[in-house]
C-alpha positions in Angstrom: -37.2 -29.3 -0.6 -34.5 -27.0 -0.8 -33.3 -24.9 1.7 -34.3 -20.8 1.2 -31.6 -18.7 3.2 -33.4 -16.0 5.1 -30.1 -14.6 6.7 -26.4 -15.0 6.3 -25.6 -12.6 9.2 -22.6 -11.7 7.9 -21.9 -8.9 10.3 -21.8 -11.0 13.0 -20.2 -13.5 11.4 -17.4 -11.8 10.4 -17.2 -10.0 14.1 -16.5 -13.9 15.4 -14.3 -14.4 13.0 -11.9 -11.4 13.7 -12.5 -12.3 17.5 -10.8 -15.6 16.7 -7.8 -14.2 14.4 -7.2 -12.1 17.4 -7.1 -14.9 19.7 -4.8 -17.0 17.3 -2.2 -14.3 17.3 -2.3 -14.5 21.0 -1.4 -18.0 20.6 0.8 -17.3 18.2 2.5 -15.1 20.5 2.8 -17.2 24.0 4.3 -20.1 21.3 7.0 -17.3 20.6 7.6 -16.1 24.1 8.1 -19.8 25.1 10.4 -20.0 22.4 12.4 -16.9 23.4 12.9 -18.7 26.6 15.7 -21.1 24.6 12.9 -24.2 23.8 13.9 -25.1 20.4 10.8 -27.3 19.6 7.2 -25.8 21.3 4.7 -29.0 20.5 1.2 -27.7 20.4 0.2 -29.1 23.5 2.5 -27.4 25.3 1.3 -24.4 23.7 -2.1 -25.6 24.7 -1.5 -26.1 28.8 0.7 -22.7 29.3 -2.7 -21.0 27.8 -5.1 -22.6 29.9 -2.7 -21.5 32.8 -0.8 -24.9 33.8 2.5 -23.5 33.8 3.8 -26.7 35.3 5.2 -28.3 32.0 7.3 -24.8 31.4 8.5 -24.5 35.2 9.9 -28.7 34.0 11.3 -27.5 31.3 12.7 -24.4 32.5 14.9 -26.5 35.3 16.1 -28.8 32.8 17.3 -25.7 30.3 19.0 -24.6 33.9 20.2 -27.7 35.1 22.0 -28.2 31.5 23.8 -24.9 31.4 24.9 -25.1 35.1 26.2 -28.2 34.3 28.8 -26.6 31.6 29.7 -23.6 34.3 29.7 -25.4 37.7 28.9 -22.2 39.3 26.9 -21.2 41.7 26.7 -17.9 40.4 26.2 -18.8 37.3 23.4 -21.0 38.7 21.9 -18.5 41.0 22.0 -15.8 37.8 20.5 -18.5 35.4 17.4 -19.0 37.5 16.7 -15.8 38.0 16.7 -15.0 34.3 14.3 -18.1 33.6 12.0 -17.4 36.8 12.1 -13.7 35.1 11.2 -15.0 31.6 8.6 -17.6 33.3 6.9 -14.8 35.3 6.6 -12.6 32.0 4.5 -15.3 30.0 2.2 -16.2 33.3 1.5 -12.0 33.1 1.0 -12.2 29.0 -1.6 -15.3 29.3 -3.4 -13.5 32.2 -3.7 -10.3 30.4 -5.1 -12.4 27.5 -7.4 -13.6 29.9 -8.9 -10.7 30.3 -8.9 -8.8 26.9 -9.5 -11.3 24.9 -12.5 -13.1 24.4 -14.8 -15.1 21.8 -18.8 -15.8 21.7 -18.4 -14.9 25.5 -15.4 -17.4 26.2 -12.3 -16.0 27.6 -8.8 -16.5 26.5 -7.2 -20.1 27.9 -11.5 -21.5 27.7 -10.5 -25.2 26.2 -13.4 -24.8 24.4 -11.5 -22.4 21.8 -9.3 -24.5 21.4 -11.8 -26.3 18.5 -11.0 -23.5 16.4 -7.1 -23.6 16.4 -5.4 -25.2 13.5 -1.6 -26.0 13.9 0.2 -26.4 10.4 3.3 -29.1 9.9 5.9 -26.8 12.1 3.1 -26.6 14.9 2.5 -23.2 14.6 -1.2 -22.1 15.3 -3.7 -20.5 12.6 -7.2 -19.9 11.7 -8.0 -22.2 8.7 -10.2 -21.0 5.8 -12.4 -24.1 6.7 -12.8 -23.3 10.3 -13.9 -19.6 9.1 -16.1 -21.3 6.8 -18.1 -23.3 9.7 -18.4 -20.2 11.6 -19.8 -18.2 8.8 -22.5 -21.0 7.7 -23.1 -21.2 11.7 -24.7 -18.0 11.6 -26.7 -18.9 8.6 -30.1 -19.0 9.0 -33.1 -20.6 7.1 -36.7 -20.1 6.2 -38.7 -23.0 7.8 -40.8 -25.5 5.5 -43.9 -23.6 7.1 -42.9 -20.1 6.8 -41.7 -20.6 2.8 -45.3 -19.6 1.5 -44.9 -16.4 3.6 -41.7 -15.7 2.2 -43.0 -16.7 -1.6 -45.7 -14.1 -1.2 -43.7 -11.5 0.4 -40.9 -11.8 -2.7 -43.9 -12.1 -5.1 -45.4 -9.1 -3.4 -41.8 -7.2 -3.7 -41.0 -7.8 -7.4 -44.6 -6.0 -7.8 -44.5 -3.5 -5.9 -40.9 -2.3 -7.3 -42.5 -2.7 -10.6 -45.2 0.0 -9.5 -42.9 2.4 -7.9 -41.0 2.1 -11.4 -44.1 3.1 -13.7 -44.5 6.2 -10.9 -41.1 7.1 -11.4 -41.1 7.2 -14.7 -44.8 9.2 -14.7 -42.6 11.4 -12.4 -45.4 10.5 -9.8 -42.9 9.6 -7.4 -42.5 13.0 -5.3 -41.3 12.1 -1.6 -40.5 8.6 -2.1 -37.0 9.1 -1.3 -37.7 11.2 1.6 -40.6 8.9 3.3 -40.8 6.0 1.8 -43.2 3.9 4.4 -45.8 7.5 4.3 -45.5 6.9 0.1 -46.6 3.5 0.3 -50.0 4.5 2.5 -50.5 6.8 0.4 -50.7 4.4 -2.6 -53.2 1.5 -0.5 -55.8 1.4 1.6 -55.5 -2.1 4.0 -58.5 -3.1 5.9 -58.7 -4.2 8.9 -59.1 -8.2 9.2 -62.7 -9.8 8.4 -63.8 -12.4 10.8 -61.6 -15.2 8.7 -58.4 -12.9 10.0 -58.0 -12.0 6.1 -56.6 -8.5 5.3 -57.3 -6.7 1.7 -55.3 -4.1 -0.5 -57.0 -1.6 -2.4 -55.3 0.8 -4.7 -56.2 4.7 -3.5 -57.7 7.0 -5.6 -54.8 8.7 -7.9 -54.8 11.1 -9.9 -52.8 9.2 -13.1 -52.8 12.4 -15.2 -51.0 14.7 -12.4 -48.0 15.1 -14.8 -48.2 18.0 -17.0 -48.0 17.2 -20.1 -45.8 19.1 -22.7 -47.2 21.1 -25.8 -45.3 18.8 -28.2 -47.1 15.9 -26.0 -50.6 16.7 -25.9 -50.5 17.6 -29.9 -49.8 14.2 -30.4 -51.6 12.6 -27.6 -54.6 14.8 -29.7 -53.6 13.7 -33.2 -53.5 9.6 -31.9 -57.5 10.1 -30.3 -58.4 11.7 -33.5 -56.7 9.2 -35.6 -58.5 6.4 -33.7 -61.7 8.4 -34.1 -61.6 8.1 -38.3 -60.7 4.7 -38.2 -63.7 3.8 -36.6 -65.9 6.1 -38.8 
């Protein structure tokens, strides 16, 4: 049988969904700060430790980025001054991915939770992004269906709508429809009487008493309404 969508959720859906783009560009960012440190090449999974908060891999390749220019100076100066720039640089990021920590956040999970990391796609340069699959999963993950016991309640209560907007149609155009738009649940009792449950737990719907002529009808109107009911009489003489 197929499947009958009772909700898409689509507000909270798409609230996930900007959570995660958020997140992303906070990936997207550490990847460029560890770039600005002089990494040419930032694999994803060293993307992927510095946000969970192992800066250990960094610190490893910080030394050798030092070790390598102090070798072309062969100063200690130089040395002491380059370390203090990369310790600097080092200290920045470690700030970044634990203010992340704390302002950003997804279903509950905070920034560097591995369990995010599901939802980062990396392209062919390893940069990080939110695919248009991924988004799809999370929007169909909020989907939710009618089950195979409730669908006969939902065929009468669809059944019971496409009537009932058929009714409130006729009154409109009867101009029978006064305070619809401003009460709409007080119009409906005001069209049917429901009865309390009988002893098999079954409800009825009676129509109220209306008065179907309340419109005042126009001279031009009840001339002909007249003429019709007295054409009708002859033709049965």
């Amino acid at each position: 049988m197929k499947k009958i969508i009772n909700s898409e959720n689509t507000e909270q859906a798409e609230a996930v969904i900007a959570d995660l783009e958020r997140y992303v560009n906070a990936v997207k960012h550490i990847k460029s700060e560890i770039h600005s440190i002089g990494m040419k090449d930032v694999p994803s999974d060293f993307v992927i430790e510095t946000i969970r908060g192992n800066f250990a891999p960094l610190h490893c390749k910080c030394d050798a980025l030092i070790n390598a220019d102090i070798a072309r100076f062969n100063s200690p100066v130089v040395a002491s001054s380059l370390k203090d720039v990369f310790n600097k640089k080092v200290a920045e990021i470690r700030l970044k991915v634990a203010d992340y920590s704390h302002s950003i956040s997804v279903k509950g999970r905070m920034f560097g939770d591995q369990d995010l990391e599901q939802y980062i796609d990396w392209d062919e340069s390893e940069n990080p992004f939110l695919s248009a699959e991924t988004k799809q999963k999370i929007k169909e993950s909020f989907i939710t269906y009618v089950s195979l016991k409730a669908q006969k309640v939902y065929a009468a209560h669809q059944e019971a709508a496409v009537k009932l907007d058929s009714l409130l149609n006729a009154l409109s155009t009867a101009k029978m429809d006064q305070g619809l738009g401003v009460a709409p649940g007080l119009f409906l009792l005001k069209l049917f009487i429901i009865s309390d449950a009988d002893a098999d737990g079954q409800y009825k719907v009676s129509p109220r008493l209306l008065d179907y002529n309340a419109e005042a009808l126009s001279r031009e109107e009840l001339i002909a309404e007249s003429l019709e009911v007295e054409s009708d009489e002859n033709f049965d003489n």
